[in-house]
N, CA and C atoms as a LAMMPS dump frame, in Angstrom:
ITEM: TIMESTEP
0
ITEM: NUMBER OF ATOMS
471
ITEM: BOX BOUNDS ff ff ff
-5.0000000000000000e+02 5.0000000000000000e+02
-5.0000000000000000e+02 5.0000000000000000e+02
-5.0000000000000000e+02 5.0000000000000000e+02
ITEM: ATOMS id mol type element x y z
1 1 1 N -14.395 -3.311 13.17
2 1 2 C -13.971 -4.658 13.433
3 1 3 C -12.719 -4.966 12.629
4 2 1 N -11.718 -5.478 13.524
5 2 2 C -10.823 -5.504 12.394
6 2 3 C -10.721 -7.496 12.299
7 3 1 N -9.71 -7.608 10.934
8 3 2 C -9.759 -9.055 10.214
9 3 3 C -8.941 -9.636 11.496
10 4 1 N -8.785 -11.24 11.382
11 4 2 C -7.848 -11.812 12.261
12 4 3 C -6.251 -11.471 12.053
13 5 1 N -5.441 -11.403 12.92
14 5 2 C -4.156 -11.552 12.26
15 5 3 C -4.106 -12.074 11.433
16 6 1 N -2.602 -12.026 10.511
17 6 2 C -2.553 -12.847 9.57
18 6 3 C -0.7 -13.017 9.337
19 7 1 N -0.464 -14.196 9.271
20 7 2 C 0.673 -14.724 9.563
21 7 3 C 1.793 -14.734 8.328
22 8 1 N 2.53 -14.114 8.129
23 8 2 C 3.56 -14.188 7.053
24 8 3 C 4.858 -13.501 7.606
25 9 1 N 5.877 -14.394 6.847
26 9 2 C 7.194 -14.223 7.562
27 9 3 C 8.188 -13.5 6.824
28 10 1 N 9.093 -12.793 7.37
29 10 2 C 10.144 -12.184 6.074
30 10 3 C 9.989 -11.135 5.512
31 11 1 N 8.173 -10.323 5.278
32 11 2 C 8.024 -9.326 4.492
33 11 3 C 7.752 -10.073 3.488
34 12 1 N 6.949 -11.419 3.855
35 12 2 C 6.342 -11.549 2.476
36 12 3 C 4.79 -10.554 2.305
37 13 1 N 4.457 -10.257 0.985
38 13 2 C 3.042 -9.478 0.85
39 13 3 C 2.207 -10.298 -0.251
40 14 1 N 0.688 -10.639 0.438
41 14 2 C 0.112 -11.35 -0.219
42 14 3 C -0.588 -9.878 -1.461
43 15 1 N -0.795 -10.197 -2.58
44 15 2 C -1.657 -9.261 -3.37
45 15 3 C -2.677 -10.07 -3.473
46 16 1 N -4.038 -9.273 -3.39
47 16 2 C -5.241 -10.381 -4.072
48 16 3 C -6.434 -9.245 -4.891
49 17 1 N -7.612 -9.665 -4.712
50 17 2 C -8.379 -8.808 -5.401
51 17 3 C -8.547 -8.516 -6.658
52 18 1 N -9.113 -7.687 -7.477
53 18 2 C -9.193 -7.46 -8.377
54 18 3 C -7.701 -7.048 -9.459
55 19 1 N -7.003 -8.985 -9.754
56 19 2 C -5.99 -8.636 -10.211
57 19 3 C -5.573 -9.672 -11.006
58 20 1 N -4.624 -9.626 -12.003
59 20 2 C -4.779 -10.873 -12.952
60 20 3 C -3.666 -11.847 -12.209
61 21 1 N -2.541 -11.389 -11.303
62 21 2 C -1.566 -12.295 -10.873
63 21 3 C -1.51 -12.159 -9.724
64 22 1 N -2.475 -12.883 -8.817
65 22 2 C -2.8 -12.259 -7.451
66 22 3 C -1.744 -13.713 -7.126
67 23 1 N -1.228 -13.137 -5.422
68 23 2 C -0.537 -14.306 -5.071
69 23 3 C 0.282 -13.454 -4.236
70 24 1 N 1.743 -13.937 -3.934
71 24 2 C 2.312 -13.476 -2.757
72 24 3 C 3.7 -13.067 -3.539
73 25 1 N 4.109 -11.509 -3.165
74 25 2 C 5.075 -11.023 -3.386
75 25 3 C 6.687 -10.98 -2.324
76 26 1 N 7.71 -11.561 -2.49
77 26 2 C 8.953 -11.977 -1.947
78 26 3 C 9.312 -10.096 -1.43
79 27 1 N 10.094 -10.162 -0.569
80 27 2 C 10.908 -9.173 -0.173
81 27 3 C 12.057 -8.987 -1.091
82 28 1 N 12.537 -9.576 -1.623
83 28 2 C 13.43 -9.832 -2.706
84 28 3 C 13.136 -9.316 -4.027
85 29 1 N 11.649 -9.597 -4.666
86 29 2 C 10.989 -8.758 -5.27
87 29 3 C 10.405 -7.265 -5.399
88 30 1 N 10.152 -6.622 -3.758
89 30 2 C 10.025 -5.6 -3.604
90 30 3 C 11.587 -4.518 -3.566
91 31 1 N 12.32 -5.28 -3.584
92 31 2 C 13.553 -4.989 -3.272
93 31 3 C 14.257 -4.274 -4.702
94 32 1 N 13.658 -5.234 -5.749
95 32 2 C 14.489 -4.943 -7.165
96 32 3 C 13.5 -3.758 -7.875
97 33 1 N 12.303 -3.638 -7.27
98 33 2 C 11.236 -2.52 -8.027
99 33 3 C 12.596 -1.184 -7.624
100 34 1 N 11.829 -0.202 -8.883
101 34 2 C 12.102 1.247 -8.318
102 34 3 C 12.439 2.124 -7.443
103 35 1 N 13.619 2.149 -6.322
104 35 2 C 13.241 2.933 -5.179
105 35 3 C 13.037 4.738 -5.428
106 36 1 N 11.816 4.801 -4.253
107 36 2 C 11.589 6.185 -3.618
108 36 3 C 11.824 6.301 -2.264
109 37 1 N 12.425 8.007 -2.409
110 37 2 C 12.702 8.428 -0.437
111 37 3 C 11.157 9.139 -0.494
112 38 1 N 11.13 9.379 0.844
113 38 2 C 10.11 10.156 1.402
114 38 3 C 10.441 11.007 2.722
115 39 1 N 10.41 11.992 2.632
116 39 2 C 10.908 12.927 4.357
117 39 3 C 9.304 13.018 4.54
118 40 1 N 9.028 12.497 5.758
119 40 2 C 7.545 12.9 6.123
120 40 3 C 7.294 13.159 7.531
121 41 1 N 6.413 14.228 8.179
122 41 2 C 6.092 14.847 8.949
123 41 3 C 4.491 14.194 9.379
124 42 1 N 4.376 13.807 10.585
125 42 2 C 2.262 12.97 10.712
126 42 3 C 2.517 12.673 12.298
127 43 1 N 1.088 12.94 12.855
128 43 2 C 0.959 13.485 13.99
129 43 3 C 0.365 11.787 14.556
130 44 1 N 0.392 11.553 15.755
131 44 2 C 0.444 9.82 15.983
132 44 3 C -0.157 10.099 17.311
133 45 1 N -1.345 9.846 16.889
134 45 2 C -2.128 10.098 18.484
135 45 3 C -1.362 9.344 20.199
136 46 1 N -1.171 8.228 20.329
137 46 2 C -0.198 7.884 21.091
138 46 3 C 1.107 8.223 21.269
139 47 1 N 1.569 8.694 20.36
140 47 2 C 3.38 9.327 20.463
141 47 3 C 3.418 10.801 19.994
142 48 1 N 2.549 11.801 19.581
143 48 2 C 2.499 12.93 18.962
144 48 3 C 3.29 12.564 17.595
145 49 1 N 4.261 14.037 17.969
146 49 2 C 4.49 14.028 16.057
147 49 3 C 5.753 13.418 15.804
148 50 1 N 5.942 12.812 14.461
149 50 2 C 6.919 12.012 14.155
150 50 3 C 7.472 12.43 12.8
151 51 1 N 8.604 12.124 12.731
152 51 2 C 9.684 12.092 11.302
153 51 3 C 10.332 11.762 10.757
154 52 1 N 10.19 10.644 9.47
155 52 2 C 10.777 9.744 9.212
156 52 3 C 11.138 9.827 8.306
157 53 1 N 12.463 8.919 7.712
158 53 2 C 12.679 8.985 6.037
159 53 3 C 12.142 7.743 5.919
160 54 1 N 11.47 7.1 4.863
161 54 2 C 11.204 6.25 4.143
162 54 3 C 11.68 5.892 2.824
163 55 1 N 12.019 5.194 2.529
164 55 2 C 12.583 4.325 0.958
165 55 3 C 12.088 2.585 1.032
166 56 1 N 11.535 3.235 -0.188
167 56 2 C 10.469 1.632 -1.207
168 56 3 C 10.119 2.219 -2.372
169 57 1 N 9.443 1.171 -2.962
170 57 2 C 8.743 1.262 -4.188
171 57 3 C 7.204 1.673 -4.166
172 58 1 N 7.336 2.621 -5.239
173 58 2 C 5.401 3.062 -5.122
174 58 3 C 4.569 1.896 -4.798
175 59 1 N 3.554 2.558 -4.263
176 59 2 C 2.277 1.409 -4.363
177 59 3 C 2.225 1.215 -5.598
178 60 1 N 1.658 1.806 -6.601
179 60 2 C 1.307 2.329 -8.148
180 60 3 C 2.47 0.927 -8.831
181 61 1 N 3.91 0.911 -8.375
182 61 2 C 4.382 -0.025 -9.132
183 61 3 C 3.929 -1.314 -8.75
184 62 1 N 4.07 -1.51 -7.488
185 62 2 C 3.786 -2.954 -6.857
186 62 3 C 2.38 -3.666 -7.43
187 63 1 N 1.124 -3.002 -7.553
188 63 2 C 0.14 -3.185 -8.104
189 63 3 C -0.11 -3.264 -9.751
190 64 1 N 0.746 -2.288 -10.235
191 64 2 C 0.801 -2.609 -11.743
192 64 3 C 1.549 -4.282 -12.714
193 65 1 N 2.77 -4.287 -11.416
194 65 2 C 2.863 -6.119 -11.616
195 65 3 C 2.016 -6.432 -11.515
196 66 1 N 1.237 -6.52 -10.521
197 66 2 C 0.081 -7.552 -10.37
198 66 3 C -1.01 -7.695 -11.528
199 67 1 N -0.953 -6.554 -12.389
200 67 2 C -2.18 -6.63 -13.213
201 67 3 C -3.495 -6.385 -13.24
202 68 1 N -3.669 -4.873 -12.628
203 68 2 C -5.475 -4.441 -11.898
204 68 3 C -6.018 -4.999 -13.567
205 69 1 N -7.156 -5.159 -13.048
206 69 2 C -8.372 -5.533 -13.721
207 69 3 C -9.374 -4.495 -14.281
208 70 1 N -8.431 -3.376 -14.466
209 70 2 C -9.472 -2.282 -15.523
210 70 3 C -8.827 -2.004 -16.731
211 71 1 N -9.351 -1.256 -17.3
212 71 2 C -8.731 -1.124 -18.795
213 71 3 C -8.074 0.034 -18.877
214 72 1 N -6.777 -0.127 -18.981
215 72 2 C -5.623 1.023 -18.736
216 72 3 C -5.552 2.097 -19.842
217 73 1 N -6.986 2.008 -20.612
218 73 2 C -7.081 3.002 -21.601
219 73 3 C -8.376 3.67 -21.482
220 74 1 N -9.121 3.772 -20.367
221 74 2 C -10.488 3.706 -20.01
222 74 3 C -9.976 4.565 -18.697
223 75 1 N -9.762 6.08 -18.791
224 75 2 C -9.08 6.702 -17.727
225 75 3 C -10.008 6.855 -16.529
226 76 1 N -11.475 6.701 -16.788
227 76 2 C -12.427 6.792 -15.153
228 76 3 C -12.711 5.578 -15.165
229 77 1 N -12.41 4.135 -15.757
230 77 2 C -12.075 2.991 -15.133
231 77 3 C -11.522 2.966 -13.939
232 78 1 N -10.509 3.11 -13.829
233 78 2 C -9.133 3.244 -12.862
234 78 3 C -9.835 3.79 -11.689
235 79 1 N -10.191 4.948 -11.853
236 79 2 C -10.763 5.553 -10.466
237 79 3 C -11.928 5.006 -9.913
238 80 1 N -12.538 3.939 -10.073
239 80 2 C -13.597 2.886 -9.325
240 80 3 C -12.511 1.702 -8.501
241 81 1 N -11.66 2.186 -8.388
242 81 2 C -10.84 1.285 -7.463
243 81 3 C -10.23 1.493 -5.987
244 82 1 N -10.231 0.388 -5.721
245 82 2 C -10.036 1.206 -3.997
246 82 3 C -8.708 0.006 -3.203
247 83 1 N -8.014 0.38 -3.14
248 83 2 C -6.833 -0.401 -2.112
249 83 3 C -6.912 -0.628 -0.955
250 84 1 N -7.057 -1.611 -0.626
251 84 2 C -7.047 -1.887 1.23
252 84 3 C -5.432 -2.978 1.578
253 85 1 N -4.704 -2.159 2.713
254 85 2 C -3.341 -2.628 3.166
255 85 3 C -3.962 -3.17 4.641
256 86 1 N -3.267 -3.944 4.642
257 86 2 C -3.674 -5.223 5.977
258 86 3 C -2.263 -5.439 6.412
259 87 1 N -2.027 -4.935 7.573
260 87 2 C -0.694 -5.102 8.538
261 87 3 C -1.263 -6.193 9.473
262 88 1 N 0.174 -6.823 9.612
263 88 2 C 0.213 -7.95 10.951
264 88 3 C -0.728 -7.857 11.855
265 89 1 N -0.745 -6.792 12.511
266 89 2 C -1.503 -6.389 14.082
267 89 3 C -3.069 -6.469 13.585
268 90 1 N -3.605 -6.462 12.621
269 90 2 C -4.562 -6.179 11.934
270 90 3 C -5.382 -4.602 11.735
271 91 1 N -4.017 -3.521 11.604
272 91 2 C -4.857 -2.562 11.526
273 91 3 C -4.919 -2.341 9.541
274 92 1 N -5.878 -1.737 9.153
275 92 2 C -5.431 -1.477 7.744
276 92 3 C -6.129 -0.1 7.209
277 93 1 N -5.732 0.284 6.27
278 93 2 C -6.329 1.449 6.055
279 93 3 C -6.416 0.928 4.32
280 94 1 N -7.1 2.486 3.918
281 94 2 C -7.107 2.191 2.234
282 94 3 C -6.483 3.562 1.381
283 95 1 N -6.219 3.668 0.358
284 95 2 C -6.199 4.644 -0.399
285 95 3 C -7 4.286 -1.8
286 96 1 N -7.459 5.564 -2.697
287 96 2 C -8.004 5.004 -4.002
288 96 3 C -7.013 5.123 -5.175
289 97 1 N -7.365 4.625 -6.489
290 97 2 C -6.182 4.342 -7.53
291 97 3 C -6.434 5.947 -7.523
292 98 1 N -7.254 6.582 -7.951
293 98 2 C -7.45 7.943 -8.236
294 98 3 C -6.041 8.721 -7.735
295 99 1 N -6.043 8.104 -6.162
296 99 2 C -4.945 9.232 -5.582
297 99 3 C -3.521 8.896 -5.913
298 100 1 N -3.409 8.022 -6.71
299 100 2 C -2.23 7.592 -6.626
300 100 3 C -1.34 7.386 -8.332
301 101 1 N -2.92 7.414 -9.175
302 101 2 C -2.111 7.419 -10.359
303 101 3 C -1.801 8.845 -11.1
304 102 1 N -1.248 8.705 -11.489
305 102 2 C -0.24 10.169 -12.05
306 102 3 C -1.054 10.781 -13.187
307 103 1 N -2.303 10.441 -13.266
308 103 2 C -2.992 11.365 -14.298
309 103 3 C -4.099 11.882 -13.098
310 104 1 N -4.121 11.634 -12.009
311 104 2 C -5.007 12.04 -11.378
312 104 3 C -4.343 12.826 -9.581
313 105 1 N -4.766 11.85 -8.723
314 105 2 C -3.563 12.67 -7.828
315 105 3 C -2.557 12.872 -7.536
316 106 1 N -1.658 11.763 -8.117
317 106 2 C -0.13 11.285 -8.623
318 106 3 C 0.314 11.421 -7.115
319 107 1 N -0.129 11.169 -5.996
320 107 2 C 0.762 11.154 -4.757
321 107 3 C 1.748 9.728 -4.54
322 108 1 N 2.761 10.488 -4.392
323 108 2 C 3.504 8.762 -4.312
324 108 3 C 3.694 8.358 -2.885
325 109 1 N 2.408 7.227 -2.803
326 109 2 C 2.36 6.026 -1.87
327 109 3 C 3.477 5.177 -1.801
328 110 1 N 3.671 5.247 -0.804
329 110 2 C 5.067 3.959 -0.607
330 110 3 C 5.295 2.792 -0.199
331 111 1 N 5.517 1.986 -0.36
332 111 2 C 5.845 0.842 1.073
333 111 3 C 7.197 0.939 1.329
334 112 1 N 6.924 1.339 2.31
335 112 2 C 8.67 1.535 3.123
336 112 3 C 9.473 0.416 3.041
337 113 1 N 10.763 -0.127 2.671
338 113 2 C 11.139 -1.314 2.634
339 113 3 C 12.586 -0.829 3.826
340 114 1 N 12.765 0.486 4.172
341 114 2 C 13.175 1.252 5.228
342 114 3 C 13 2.227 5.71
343 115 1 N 13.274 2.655 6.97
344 115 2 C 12.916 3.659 7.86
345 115 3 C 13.931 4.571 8.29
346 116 1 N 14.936 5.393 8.321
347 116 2 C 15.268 6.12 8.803
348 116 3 C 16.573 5.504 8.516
349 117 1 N 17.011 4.375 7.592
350 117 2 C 18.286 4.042 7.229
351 117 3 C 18.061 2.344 7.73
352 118 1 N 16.822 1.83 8.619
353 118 2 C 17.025 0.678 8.992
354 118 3 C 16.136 0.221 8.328
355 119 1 N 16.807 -1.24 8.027
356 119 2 C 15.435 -1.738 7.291
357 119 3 C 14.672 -2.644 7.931
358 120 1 N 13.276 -2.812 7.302
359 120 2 C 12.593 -3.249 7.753
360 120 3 C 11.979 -4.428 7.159
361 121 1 N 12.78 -4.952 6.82
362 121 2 C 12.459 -6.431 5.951
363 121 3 C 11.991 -7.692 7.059
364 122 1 N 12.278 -7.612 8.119
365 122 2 C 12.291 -8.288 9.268
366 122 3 C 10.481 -8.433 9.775
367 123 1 N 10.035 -6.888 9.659
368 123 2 C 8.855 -6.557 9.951
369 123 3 C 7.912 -6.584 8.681
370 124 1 N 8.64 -6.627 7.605
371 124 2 C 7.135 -6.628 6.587
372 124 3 C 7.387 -4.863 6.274
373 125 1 N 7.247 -4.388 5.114
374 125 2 C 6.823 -3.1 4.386
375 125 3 C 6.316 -2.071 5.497
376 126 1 N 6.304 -0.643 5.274
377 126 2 C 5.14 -0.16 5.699
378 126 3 C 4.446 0.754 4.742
379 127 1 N 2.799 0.896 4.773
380 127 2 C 2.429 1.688 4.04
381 127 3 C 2.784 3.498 4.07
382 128 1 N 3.003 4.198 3.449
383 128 2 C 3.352 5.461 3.359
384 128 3 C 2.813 6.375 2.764
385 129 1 N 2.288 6.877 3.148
386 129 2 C 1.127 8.099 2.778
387 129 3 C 1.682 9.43 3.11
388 130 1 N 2.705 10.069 2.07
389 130 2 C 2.983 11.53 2.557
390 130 3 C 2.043 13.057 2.491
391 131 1 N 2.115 13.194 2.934
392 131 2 C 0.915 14.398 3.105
393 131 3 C -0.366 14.239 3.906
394 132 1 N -0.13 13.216 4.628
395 132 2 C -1.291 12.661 5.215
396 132 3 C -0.203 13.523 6.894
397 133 1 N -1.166 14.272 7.567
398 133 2 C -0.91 15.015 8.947
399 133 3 C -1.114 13.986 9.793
400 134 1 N -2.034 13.002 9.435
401 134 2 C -2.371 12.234 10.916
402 134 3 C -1.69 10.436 10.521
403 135 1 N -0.997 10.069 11.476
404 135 2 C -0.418 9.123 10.843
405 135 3 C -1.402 7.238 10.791
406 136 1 N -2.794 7.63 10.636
407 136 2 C -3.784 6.318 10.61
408 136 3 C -3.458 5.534 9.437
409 137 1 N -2.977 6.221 8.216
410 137 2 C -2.764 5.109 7.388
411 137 3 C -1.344 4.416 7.243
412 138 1 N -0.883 4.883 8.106
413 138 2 C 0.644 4.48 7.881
414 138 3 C 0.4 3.355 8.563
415 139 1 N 0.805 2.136 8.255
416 139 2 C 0.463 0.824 8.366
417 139 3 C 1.542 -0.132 8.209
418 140 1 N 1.753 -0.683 9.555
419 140 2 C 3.299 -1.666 9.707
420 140 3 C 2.906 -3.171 9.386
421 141 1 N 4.101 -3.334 9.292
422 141 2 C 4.05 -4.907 9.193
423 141 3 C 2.834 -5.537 7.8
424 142 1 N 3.031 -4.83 6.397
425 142 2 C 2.149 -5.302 5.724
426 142 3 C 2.227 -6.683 5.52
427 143 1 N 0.552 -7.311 5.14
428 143 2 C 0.726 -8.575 4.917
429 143 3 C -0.276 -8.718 4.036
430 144 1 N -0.998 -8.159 3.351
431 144 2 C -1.837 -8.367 2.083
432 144 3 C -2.052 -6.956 1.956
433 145 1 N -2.746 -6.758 0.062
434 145 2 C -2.915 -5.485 -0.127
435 145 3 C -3.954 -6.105 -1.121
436 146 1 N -5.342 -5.556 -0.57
437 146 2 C -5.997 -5.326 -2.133
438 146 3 C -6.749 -4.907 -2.541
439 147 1 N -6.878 -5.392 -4.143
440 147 2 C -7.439 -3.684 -4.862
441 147 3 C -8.451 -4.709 -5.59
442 148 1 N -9.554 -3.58 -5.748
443 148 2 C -10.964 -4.158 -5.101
444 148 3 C -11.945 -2.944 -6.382
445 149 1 N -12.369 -3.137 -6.737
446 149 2 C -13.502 -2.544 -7.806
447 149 3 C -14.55 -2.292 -7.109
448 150 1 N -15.142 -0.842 -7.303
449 150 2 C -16.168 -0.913 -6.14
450 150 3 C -17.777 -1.69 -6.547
451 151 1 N -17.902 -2.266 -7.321
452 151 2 C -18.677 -3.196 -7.414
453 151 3 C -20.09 -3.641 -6.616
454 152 1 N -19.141 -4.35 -5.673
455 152 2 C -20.254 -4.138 -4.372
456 152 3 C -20.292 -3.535 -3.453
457 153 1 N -19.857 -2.467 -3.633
458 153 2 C -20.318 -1.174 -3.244
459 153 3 C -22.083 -0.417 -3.554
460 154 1 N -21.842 -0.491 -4.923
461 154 2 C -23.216 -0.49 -5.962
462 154 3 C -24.438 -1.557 -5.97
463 155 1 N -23.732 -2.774 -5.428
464 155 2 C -24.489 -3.948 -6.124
465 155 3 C -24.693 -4.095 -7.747
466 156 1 N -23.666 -3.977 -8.314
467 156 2 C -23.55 -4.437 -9.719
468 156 3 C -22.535 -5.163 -10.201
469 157 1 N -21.88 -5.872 -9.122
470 157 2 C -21.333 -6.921 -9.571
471 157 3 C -21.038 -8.061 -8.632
């Protein structure tokens, strides 16, 4: 089942979840983080295979503004966390902190802030998952991202 649309203009990105400065991040803001390229190769069940360059800022940075809610000295803290990206259309996928922080799978997740030289500020981010063959998590038009403690998952919190 997926969530309702959800309406934001410009490439704004809401952050929420398990975070100390949850709220909505400007395109303007994603703009001044860190950039990364990405050459990536992922197979797209409706269009076959595709190849794109991508340039943005890690997930890993965008979320560390925000302020996750574990203790950044507590190294299997971190890995009870789980990211969920919510695009316009309402598709979303997730990745975990595990895969993404650099003491563990260090893959650098992206949000595309362009595609192949065009940007995509118009449309909102996209999520970027390199090494991923099948392209399900690659996710347009972001419009919230969040990171979530698995908690109730367990029922212990």
């Amino acid at each position: 089942m997926r969530p309702a649309v959800v309406e934001t203009s410009g490439g704004w990105v809401r952050l929420s979840g398990d975070v100390r400065s949850a709220g909505t991040i400007s395109p303007d803001r994603l703009h001044e983080l860190p950039r990364y390229e990405a050459e990536v190769t992922f197979r797209c069940r409706t269009s076959g295979p595709r190849r794109h360059r991508f340039t943005g800022p890690l997930l890993l940075d965008v979320l560390r503004g925000a302020g996750p809610l574990f203790d950044p000295e507590e190294r299997k803290d971190r890995v009870r966390f789980v990211i969920s990206v919510l695009g316009r259309d309402g598709h979303r996928a997730t990745v975990s902190w595990g895969e993404i922080d650099p003491e563990f799978g260090d893959a650098r997740v992206l949000l595309g802030l362009w595609m192949d030289d065009r940007s995509l500020t118009g449309q909102g981010p996209h999520l970027v998952v390199p090494g991923d063959r099948c392209g399900g998590r690659y996710v347009s038009g972001i419009t919230e991202i969040r990171l979530c403690a698995d908690e109730r998952l367990w029922g212990t919190g």
